[in-house]
Backbone as CSV, one residue per row, in Angstrom:
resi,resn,N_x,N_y,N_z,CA_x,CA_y,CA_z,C_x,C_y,C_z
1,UNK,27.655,21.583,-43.644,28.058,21.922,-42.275,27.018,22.838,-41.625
2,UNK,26.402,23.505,-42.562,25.704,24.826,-41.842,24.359,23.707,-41.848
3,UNK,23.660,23.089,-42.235,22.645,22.360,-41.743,22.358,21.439,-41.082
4,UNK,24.007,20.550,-40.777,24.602,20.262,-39.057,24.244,20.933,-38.170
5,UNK,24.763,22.274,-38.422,24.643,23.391,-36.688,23.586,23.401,-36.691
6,UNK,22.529,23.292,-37.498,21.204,24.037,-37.477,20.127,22.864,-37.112
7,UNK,20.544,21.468,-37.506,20.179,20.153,-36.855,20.529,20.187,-35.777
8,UNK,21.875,20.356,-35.503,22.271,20.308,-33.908,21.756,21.100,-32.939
9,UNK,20.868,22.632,-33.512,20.539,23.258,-32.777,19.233,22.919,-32.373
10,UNK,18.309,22.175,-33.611,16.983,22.008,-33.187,16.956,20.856,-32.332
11,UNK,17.581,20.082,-32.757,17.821,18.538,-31.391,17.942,19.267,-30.413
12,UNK,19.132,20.242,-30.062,18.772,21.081,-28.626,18.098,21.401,-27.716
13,UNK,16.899,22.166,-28.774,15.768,22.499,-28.799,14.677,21.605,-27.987
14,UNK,14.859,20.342,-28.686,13.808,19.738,-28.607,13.938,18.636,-27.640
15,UNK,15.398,18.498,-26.588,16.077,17.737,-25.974,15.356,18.688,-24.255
16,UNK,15.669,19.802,-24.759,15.280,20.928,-24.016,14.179,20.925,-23.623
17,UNK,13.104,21.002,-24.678,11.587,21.150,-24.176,11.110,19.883,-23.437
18,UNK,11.395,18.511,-23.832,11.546,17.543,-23.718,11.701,17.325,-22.062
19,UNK,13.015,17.854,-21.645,13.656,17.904,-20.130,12.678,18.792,-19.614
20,UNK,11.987,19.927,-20.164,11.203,20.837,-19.539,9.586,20.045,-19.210
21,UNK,9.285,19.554,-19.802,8.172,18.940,-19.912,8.192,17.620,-19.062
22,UNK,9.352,16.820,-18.854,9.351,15.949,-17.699,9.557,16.614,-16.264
23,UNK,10.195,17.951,-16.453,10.294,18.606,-14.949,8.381,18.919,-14.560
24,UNK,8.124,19.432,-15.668,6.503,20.132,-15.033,5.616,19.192,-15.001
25,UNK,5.786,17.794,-14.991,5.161,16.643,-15.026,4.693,16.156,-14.163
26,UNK,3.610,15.685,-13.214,2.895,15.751,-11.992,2.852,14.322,-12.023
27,UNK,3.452,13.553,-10.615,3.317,12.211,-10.418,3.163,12.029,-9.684
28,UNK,2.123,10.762,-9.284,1.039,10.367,-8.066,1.854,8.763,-7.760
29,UNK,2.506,9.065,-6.663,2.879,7.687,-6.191,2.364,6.871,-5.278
30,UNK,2.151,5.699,-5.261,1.309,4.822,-4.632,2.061,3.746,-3.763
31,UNK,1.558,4.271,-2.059,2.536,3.194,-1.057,1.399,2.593,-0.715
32,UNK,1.448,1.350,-0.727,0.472,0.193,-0.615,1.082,-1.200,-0.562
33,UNK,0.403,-2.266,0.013,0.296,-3.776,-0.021,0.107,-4.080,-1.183
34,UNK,0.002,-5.786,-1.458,-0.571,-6.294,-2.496,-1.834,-6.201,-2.853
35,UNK,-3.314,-5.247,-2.191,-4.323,-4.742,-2.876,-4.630,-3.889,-3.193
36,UNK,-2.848,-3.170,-3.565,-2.709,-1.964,-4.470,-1.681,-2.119,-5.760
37,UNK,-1.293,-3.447,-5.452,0.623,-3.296,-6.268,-0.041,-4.395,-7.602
38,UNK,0.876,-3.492,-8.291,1.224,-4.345,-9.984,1.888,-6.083,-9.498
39,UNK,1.187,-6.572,-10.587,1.416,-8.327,-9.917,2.322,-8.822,-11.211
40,UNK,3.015,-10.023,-10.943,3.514,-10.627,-12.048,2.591,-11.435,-12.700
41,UNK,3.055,-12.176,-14.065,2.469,-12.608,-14.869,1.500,-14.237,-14.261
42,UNK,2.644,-14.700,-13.125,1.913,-16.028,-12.740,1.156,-15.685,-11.416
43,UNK,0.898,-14.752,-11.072,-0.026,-14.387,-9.976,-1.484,-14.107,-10.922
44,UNK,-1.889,-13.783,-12.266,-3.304,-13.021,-12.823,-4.073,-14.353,-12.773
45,UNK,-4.824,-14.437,-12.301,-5.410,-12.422,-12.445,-5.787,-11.706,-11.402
46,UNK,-5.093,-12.359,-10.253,-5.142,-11.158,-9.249,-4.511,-9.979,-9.838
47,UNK,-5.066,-8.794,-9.162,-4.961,-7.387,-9.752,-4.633,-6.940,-8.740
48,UNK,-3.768,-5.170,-8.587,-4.108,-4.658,-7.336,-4.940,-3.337,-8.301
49,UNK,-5.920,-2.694,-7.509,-6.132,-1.754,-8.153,-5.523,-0.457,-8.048
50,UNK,-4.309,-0.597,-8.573,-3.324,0.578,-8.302,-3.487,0.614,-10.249
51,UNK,-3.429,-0.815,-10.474,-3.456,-0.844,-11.814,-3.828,-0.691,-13.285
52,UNK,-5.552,-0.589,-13.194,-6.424,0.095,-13.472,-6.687,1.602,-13.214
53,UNK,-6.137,1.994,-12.005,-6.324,3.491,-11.452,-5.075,4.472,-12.518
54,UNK,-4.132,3.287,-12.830,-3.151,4.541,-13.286,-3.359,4.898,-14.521
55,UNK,-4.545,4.281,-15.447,-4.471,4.654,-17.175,-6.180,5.743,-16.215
56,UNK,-6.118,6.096,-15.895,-7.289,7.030,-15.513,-7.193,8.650,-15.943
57,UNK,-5.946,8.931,-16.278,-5.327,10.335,-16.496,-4.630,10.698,-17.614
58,UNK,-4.822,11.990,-18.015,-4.200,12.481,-18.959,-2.680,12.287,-19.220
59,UNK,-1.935,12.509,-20.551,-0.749,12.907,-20.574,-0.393,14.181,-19.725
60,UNK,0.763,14.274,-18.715,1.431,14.965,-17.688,1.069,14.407,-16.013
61,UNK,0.151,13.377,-16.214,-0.159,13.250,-15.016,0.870,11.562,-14.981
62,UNK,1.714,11.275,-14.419,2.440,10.208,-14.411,2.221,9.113,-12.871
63,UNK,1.763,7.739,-13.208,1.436,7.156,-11.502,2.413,6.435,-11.834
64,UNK,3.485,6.303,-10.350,4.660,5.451,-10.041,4.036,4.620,-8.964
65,UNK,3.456,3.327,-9.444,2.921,2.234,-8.530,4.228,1.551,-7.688
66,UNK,4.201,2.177,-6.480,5.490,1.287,-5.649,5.012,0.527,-4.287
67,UNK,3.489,0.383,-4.607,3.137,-1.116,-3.699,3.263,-2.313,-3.582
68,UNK,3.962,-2.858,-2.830,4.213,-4.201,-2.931,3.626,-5.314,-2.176
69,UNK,3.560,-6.269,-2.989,2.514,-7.462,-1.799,3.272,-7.448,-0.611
70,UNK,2.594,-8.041,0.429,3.326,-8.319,1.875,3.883,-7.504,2.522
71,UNK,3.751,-6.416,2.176,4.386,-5.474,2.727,3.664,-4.309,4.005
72,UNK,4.207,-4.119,5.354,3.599,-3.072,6.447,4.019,-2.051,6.034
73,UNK,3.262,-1.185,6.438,4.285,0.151,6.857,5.655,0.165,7.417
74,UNK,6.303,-0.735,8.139,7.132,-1.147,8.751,8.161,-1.504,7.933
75,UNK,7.818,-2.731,6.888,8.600,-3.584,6.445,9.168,-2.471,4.937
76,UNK,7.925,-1.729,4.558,8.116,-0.646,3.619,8.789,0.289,3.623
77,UNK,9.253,0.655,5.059,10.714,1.228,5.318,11.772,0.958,5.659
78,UNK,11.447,0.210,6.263,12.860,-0.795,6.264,13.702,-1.313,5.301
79,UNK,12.569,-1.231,4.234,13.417,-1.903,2.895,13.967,-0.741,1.751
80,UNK,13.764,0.196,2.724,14.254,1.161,1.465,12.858,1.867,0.124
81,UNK,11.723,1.381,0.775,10.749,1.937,-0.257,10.013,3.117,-0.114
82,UNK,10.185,3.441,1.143,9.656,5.049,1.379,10.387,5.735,0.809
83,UNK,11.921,5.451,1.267,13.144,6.802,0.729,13.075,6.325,-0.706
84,UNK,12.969,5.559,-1.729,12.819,5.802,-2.582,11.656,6.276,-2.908
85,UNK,10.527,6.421,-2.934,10.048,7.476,-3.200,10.192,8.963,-3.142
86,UNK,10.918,9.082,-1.497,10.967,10.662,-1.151,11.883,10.652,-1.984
87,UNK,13.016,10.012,-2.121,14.184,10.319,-3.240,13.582,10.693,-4.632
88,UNK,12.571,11.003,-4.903,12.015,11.246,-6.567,10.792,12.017,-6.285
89,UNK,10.536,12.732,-5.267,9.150,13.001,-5.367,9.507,14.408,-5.147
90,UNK,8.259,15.160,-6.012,8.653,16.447,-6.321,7.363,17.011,-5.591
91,UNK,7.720,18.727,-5.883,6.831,19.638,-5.110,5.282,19.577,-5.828
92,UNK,4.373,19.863,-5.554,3.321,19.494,-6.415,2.724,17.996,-6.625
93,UNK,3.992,16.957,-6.478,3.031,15.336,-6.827,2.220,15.439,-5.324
94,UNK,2.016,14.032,-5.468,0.757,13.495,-4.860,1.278,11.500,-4.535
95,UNK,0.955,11.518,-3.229,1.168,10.186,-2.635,0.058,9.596,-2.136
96,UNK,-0.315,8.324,-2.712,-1.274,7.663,-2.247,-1.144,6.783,-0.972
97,UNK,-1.739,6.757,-0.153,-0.696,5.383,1.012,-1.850,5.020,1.647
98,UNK,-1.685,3.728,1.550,-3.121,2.789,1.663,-2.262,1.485,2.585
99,UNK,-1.980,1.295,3.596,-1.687,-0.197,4.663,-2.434,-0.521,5.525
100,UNK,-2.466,-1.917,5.810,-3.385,-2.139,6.807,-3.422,-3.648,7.035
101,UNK,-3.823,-4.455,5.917,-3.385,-5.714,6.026,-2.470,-6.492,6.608
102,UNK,-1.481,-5.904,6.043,-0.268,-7.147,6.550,0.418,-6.429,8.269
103,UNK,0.015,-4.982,8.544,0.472,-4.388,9.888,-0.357,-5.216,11.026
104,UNK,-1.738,-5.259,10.607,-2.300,-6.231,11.510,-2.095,-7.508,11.900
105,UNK,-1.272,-8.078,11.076,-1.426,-9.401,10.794,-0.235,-9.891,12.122
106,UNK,-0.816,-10.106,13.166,0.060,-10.460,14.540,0.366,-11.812,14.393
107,UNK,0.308,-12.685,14.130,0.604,-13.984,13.505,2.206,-13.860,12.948
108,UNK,2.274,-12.964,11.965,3.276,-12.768,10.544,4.243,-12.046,11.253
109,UNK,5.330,-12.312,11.800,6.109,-11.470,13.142,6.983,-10.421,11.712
110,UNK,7.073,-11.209,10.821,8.465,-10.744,9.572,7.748,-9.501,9.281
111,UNK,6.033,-9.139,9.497,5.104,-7.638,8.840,4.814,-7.028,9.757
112,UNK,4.619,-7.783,10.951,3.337,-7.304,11.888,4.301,-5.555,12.441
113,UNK,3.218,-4.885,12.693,3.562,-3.457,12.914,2.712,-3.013,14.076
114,UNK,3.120,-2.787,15.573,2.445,-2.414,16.790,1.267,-1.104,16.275
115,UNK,0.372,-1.166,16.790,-1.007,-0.068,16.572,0.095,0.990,16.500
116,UNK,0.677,1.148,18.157,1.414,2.447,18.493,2.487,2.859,16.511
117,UNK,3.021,1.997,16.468,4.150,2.106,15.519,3.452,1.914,13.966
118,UNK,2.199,1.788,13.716,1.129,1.837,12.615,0.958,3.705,12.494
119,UNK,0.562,3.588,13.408,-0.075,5.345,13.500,1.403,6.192,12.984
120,UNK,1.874,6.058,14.032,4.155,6.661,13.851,4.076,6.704,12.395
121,UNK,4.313,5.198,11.812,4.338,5.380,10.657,3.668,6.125,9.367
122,UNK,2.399,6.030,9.735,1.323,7.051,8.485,1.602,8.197,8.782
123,UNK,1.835,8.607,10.051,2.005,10.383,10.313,3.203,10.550,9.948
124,UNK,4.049,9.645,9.520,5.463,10.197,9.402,5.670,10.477,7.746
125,UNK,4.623,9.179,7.442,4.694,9.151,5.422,4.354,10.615,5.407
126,UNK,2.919,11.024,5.777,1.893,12.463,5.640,3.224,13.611,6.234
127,UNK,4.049,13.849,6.978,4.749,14.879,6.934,5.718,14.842,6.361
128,UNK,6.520,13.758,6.436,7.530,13.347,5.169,6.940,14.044,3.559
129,UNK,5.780,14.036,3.339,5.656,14.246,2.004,4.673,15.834,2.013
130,UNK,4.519,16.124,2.769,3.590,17.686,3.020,5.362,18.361,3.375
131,UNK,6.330,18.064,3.577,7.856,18.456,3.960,8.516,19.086,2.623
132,UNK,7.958,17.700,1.695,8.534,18.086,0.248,7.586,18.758,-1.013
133,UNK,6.590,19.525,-0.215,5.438,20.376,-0.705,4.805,19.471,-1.825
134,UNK,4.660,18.247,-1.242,3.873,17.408,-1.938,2.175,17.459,-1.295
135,UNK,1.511,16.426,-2.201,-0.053,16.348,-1.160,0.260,15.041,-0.684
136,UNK,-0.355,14.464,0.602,-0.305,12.722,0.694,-1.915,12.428,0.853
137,UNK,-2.509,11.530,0.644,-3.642,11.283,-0.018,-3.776,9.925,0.785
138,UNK,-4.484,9.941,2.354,-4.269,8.808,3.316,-5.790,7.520,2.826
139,UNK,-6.088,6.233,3.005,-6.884,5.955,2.661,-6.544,4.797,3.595
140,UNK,-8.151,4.616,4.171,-8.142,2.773,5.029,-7.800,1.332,4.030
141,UNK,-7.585,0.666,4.635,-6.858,-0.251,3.716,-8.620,-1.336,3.259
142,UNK,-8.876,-1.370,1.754,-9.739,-2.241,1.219,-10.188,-3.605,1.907
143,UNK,-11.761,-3.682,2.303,-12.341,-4.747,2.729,-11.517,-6.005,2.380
144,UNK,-12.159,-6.948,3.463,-11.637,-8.558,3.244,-13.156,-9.068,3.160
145,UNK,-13.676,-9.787,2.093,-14.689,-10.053,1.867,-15.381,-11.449,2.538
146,UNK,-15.702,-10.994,3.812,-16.465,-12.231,4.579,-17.708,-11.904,5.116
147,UNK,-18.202,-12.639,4.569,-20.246,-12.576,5.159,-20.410,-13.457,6.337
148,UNK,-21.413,-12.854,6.870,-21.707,-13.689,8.112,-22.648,-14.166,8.115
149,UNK,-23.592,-14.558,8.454,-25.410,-15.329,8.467,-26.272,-14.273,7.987
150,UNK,-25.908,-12.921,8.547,-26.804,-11.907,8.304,-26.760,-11.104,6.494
151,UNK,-25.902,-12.081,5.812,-25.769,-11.285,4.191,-24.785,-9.840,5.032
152,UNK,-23.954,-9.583,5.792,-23.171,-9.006,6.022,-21.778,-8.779,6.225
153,UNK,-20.746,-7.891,5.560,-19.819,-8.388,5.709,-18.846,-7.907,6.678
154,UNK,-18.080,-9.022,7.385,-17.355,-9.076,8.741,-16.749,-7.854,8.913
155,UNK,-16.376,-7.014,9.810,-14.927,-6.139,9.605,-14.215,-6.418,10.296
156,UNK,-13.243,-7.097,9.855,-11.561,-7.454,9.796,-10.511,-6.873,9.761
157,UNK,-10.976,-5.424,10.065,-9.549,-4.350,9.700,-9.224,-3.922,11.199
158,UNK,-9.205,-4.400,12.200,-8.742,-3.662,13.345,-7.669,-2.526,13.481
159,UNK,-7.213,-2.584,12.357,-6.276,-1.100,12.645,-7.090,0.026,11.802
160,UNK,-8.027,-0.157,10.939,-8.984,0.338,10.152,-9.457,1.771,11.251
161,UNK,-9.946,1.884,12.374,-10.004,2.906,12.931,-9.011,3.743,13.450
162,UNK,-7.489,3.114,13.278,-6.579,3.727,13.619,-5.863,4.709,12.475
163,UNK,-6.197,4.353,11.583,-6.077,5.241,10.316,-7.066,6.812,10.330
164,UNK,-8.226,6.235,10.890,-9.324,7.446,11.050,-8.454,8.133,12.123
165,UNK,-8.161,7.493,12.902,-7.551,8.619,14.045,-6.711,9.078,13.328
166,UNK,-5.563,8.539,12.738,-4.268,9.734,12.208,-4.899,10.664,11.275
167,UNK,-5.788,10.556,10.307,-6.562,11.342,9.380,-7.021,12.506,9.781
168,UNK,-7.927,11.905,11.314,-8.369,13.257,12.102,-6.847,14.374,12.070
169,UNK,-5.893,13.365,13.109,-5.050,14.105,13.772,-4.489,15.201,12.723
170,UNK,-3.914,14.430,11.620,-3.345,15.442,10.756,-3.690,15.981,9.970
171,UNK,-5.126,15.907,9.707,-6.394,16.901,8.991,-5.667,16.604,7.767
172,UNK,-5.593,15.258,6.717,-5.046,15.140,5.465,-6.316,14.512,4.748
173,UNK,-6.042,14.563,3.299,-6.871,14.118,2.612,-7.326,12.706,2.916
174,UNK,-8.266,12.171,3.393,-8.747,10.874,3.333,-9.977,10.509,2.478
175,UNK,-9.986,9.064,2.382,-10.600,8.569,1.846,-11.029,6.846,2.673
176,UNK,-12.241,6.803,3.095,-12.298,5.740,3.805,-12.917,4.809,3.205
177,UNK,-11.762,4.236,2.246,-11.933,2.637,1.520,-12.306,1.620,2.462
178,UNK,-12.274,0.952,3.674,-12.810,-0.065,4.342,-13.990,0.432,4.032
179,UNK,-14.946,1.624,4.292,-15.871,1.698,4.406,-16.734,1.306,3.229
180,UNK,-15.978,1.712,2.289,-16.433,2.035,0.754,-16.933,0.816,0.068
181,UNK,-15.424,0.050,0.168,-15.569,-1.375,-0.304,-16.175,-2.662,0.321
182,UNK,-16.526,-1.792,1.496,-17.802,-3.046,2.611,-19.043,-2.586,1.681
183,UNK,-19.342,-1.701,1.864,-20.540,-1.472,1.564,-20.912,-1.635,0.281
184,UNK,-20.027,-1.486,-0.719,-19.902,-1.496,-2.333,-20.322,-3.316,-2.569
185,UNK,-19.318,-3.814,-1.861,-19.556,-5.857,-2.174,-20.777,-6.258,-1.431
186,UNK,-20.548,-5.093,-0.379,-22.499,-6.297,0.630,-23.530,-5.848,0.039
187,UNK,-23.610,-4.448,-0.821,-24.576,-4.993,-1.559,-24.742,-5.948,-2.155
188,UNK,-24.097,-6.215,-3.265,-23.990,-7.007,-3.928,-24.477,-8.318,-3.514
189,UNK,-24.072,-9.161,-2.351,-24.495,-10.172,-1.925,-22.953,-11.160,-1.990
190,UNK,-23.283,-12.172,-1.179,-21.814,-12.930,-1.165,-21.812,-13.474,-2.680
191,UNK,-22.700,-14.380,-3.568,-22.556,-14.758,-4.671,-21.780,-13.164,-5.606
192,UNK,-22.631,-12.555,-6.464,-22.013,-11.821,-7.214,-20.474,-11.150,-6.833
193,UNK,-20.583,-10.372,-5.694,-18.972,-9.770,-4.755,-18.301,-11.233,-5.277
194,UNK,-18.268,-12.405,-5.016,-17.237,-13.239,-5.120,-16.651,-13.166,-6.388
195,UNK,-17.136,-12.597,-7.440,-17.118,-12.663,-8.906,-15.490,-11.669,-8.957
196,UNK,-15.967,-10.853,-8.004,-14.417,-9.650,-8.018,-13.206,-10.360,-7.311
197,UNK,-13.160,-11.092,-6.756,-11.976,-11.807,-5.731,-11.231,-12.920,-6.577
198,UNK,-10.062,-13.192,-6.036,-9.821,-14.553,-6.411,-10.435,-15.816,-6.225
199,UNK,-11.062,-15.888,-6.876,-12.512,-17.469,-6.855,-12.237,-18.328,-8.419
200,UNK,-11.414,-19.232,-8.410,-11.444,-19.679,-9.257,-11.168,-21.248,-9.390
201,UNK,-12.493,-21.805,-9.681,-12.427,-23.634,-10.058,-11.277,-23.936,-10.240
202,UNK,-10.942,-25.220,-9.972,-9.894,-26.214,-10.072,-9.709,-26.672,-11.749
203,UNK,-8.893,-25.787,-11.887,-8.731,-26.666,-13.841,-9.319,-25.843,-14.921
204,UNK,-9.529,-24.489,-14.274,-9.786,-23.312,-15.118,-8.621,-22.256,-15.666
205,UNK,-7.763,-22.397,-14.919,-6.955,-21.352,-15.380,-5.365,-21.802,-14.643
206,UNK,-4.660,-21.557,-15.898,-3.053,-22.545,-15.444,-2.427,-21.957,-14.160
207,UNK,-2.620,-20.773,-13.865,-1.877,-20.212,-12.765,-2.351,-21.348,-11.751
208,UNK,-3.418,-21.913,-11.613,-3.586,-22.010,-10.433,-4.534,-23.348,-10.702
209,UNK,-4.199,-24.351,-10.951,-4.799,-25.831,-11.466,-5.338,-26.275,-9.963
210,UNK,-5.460,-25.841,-9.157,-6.167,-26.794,-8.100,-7.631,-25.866,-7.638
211,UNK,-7.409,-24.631,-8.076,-8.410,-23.720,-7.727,-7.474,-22.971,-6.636
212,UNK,-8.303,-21.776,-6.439,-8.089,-20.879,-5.595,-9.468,-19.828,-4.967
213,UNK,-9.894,-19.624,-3.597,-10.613,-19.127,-3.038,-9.881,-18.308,-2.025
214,UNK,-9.972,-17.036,-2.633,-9.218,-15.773,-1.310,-9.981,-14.762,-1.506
215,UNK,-10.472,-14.327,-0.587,-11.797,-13.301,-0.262,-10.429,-12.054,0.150
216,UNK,-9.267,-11.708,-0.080,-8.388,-10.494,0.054,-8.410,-9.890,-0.987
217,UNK,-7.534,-10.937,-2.261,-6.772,-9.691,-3.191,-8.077,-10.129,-4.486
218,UNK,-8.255,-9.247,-5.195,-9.008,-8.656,-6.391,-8.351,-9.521,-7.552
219,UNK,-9.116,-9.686,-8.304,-9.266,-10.299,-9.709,-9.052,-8.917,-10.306
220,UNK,-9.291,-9.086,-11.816,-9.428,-7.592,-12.859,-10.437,-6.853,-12.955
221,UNK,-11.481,-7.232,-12.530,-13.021,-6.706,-12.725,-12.726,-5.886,-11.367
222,UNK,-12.157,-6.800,-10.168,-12.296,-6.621,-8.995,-11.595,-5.372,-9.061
223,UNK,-10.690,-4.884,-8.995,-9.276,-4.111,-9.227,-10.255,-2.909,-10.071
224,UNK,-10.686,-2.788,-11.024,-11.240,-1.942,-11.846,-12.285,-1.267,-11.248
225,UNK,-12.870,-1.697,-10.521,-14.094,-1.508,-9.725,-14.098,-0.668,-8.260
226,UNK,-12.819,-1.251,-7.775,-12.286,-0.272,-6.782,-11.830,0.832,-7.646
227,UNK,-10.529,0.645,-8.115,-10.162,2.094,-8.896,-11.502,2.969,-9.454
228,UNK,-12.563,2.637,-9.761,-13.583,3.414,-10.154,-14.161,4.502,-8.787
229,UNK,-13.898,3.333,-7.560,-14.712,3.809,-7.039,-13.553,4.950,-5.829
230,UNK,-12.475,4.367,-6.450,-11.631,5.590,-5.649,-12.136,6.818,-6.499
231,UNK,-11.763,6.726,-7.517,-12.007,8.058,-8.165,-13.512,8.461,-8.096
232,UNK,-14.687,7.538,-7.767,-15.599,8.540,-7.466,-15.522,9.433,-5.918
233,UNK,-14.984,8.669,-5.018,-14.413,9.797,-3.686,-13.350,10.916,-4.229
234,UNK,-12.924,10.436,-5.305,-11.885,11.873,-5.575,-13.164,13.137,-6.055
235,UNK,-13.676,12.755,-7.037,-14.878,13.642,-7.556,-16.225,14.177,-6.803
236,UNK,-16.024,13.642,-5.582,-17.155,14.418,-4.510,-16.147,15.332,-3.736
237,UNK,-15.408,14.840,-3.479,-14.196,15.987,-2.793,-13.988,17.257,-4.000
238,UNK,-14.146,16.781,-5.220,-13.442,17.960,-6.488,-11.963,17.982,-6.254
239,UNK,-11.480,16.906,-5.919,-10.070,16.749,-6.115,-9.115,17.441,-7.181
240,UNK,-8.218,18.222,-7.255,-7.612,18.823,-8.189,-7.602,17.439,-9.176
241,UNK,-7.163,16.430,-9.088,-6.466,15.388,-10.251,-7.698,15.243,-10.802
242,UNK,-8.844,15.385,-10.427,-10.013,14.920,-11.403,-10.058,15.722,-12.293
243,UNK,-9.324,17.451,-12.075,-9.326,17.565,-13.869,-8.502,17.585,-14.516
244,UNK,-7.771,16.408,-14.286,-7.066,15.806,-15.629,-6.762,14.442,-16.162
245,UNK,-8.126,14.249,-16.127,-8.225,12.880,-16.181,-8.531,12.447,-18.050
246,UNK,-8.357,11.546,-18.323,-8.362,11.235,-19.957,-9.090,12.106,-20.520
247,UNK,-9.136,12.252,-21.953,-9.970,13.022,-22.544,-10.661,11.953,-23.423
248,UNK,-11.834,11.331,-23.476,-12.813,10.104,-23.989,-12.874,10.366,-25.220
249,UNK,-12.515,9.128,-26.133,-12.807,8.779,-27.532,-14.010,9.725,-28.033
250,UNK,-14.355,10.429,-29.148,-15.679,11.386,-29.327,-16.701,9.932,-29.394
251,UNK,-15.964,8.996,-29.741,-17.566,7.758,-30.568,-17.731,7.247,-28.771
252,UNK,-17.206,7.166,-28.149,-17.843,6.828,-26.922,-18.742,7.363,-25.936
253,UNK,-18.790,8.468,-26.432,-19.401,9.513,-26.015,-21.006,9.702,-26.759
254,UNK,-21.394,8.612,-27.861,-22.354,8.392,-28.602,-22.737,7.018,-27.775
255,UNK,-22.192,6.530,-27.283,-23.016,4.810,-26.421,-23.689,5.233,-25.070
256,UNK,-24.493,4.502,-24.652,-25.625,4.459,-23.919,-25.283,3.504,-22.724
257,UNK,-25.987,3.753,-21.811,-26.151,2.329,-20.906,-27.830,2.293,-20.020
């Protein structure tokens, strides 16, 4: 009996530290489209790079990927996916919010989101979450990869400067991914950049037996490559989260490139 109580007390214990250690636990949530959101199994290998970005960090740092394909700013509240986040988000995390795609998309009446009611919306995520002594972490929504005659690639983001304006307005952390990821693929050239996209022959891969060519959403390389290169804008800023990012195998730390 007496090494019952004394089991029962250390389970306590350790139920305790346990609950303590998920309270002081820092989580980075991610509001985004489908060229940020976790995909199902018959969509790969499109990627979003929300997905690659989240094994980037130490134990205590936790990413809740709640981007979903097709989704505006608009349609993302409407459905109940903002308040679930604010419903879980604590003092100290960190919100990523990256739209742009599908708000533009005036065609798509079920997404499309007015400029006026684009802007509303990002300033409302950024005080909504600076409200709950969180950080929000604003970013232009990732290139659409189209070259023109000149080896240059198109820009297609027309709400892309309207993001810079709310950024100004509310002096929040940005990060200007259109910019990043134009310039990152045109180097490259249209051949190699295509290598990151969905580009794939007819009769190569079962998802998709007729082929598929979409210059939007990211492959795995593609996806990995952005997430790299978010986190190198986190590390010129000296972003608090950059120091706590993995701690590297010692033998990897012996390879070269």
């Amino acid at each position: 009996m007496k090494f019952l109580k004394h089991w029962a007390a250390a389970s306590a214990l350790v139920a305790a530290s346990g609950a303590f250690a998920a309270d002081t636990e820092t989580t980075i949530f991610m509001a985004g489209d489908s060229t940020m959101s976790i995909k199902e199994i018959k969509d790969y290998p499109e990627t979003g790079w929300g997905v690659p970005f989240a094994v980037f960090f130490a134990d205590g740092i936790k990413v809740e990927n709640r981007a979903m394909n097709g989704r505006s700013t608009r349609t993302f509240i409407e459905e109940g996916r903002w308040k679930g986040i604010m419903d879980e988000l604590q003092a100290d995390d960190y919100v990523i919010i990256q739209f742009g795609h599908n708000d533009e998309s005036e065609s798509k009446k079920d997404r499309y989101t007015t400029p006026a009611q684009y802007k509303a919306n990002l300033a409302r995520f950024i005080n909504d979450v600076r409200e709950a002594g969180a950080e929000p972490i604003l970013m232009s929504p990732i290139t659409r990869r189209y070259f023109d005659g000149d080896n240059k690639i198109k820009h297609t983001h027309p709400y892309a400067p309207l993001v810079r304006e709310v950024a100004k307005q509310e002096k929040v952390e940005f990060i200007d991914m259109e910019v990043v990821t134009r310039e990152y693929f045109q180097a490259m050239g249209d051949r190699d950049s295509a290598l990151r996209f969905m580009h794939i022959a007819p009769g190569l891969h079962p998802n998709y037996p007729v082929g598929v060519r979409d210059d939007t959403h990211l492959n795995h390389m593609g996806a990995r490559e952005v997430a790299q290169l978010v986190l190198a804008e986190l590390r010129k800023r000296e972003h608090p989260l950059t120091k706590h990012l993995r701690t590297p195998d010692p033998k990897h730390l012996a390879l070269k490139y």
